[in-house]
C-alpha beads as a LAMMPS data file, in Angstrom:
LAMMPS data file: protein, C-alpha beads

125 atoms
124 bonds

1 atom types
1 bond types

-500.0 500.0 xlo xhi
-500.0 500.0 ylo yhi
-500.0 500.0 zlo zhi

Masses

1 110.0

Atoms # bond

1 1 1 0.000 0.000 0.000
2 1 1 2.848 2.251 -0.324
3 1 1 6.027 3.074 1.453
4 1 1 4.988 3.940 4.880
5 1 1 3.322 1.460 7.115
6 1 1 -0.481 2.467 7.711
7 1 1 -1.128 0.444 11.162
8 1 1 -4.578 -1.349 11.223
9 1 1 -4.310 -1.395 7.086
10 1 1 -3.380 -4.904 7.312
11 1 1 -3.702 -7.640 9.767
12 1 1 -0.635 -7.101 11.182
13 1 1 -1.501 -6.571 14.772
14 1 1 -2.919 -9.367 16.603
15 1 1 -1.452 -10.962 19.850
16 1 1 0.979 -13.099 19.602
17 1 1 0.266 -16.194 21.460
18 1 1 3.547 -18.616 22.966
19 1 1 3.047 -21.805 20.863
20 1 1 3.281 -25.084 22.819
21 1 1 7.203 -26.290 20.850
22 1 1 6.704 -29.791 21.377
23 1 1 2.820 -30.143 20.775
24 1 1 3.789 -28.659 17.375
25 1 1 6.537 -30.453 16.793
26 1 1 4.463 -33.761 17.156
27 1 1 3.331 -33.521 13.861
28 1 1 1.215 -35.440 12.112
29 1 1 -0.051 -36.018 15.491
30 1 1 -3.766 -34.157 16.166
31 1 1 -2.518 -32.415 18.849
32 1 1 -0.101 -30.322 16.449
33 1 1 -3.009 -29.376 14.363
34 1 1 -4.782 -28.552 17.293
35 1 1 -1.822 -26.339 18.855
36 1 1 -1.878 -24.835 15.284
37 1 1 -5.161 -23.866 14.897
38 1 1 -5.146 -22.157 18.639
39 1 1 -2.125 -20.379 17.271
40 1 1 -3.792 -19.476 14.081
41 1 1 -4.978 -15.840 13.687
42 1 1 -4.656 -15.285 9.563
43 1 1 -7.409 -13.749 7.750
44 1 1 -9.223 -14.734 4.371
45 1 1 -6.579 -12.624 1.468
46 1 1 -8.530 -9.834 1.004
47 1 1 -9.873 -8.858 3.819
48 1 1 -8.696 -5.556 5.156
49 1 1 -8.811 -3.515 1.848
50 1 1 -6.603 -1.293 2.443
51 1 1 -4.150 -4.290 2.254
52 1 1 -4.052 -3.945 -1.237
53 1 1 -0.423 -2.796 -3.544
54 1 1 -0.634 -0.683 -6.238
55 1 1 -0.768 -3.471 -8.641
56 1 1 -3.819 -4.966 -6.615
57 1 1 -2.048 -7.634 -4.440
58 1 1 -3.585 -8.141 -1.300
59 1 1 -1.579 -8.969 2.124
60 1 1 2.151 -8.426 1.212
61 1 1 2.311 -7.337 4.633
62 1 1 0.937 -9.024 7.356
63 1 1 -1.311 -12.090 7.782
64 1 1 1.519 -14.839 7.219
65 1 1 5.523 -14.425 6.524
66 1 1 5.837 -16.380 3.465
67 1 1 8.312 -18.741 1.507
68 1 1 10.308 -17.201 -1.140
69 1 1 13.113 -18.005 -3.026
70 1 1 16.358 -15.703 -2.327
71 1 1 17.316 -13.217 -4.268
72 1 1 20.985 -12.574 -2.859
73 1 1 23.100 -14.745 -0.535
74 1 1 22.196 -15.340 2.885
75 1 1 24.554 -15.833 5.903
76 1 1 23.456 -19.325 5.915
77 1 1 23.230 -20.303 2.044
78 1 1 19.406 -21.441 1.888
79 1 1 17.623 -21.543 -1.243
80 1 1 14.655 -20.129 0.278
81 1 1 13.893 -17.445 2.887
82 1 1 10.794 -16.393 4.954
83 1 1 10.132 -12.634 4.068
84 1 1 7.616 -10.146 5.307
85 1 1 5.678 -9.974 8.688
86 1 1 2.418 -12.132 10.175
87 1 1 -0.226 -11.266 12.082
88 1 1 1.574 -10.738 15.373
89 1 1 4.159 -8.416 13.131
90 1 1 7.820 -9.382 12.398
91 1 1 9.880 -10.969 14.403
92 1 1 12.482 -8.362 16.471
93 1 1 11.586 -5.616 14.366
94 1 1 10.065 -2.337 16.024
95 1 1 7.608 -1.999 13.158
96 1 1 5.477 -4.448 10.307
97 1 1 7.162 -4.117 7.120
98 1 1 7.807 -5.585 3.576
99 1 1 11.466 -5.668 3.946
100 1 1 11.678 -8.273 6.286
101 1 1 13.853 -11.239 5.516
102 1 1 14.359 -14.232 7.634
103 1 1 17.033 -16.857 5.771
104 1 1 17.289 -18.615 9.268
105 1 1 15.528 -21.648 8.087
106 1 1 15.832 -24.445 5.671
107 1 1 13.209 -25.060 3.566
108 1 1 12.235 -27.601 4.950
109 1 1 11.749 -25.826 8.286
110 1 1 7.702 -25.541 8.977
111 1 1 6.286 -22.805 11.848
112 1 1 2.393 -22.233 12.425
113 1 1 2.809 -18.683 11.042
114 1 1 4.423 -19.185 7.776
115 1 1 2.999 -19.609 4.491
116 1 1 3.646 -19.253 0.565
117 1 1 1.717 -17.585 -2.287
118 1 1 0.254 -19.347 -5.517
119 1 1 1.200 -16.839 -8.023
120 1 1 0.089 -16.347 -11.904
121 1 1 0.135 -14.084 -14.655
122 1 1 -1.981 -10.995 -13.950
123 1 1 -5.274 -11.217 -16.517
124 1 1 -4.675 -8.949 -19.149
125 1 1 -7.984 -6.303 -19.623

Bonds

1 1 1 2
2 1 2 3
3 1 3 4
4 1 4 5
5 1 5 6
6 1 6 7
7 1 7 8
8 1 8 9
9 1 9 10
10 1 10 11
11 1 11 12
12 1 12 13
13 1 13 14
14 1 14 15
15 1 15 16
16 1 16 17
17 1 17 18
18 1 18 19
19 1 19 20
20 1 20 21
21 1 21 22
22 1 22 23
23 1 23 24
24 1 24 25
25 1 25 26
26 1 26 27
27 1 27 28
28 1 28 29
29 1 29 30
30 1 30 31
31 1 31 32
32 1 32 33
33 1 33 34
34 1 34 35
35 1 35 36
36 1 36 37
37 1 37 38
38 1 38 39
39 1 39 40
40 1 40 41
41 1 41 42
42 1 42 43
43 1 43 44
44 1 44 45
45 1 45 46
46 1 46 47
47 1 47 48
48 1 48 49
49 1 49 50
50 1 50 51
51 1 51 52
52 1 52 53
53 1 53 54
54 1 54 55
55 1 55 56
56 1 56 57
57 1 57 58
58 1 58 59
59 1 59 60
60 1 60 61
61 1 61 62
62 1 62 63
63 1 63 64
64 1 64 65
65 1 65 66
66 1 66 67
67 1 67 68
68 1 68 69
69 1 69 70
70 1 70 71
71 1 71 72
72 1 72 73
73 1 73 74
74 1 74 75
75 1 75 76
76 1 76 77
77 1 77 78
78 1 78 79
79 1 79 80
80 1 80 81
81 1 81 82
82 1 82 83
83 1 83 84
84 1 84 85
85 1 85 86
86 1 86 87
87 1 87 88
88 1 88 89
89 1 89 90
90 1 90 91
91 1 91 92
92 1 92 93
93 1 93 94
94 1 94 95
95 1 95 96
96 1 96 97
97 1 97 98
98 1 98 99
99 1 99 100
100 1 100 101
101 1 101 102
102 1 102 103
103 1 103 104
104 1 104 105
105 1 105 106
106 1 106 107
107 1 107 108
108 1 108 109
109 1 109 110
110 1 110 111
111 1 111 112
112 1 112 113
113 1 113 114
114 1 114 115
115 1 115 116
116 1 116 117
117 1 117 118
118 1 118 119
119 1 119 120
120 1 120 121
121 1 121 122
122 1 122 123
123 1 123 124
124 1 124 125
């Protein structure tokens, strides 16, 4: 939504909530995807519309730090990196932003409040 963060434009503000460590890391087990969904505070894409870049992309900010792949070398080498913030903001930074890159984790490295984005071709009009 531009350049300077609008607080309340996205849903970028909840509580964060202390997961349970080992209940998620029981997975496949129920109680994971129970500790998840207590965790879980996204919101449907789309839904604060003020959440919106100029191009019409909704939540770049906010509702879950997603998967990308890197696009310069991290400290550890992973092909992938978590960037942007969640719903309880970003982790040890003062303020929500789209800047945000976490290259902590290996891919294969899964957290209740990370996601990715299916991406396509915008329709042409």
């Amino acid at each position: 939504y531009g350049h300077r963060y609008k607080p309340g434009a996205c849903n970028d503000n909840a509580s964060w909530k202390s997961p349970a460590w080992s209940r998620l890391g029981s997975y496949p087990k129920v109680r994971a995807f129970e500790e998840a969904a207590r965790l879980y505070q996204a919101a449907p894409s789309g839904s604060f519309a003020e959440c919106r870049s100029d191009e019409g992309v909704f939540d770049m900010l906010g509702n879950v730090t997603e998967w990308v792949t890197r696009s310069s070398a991290t400290r550890r080498g992973h092909r992938h990196v978590v960037k942007g913030c969640f719903w309880a903001g970003c982790f040890k930074e003062p303020e929500a932003n789209c800047d945000f890159v976490n290259g902590a984790h290996p891919g294969s490295f899964r957290s209740y409040e990370f996601g990715f984005r299916c991406c396509s071709d915008a329709a042409k009009k």
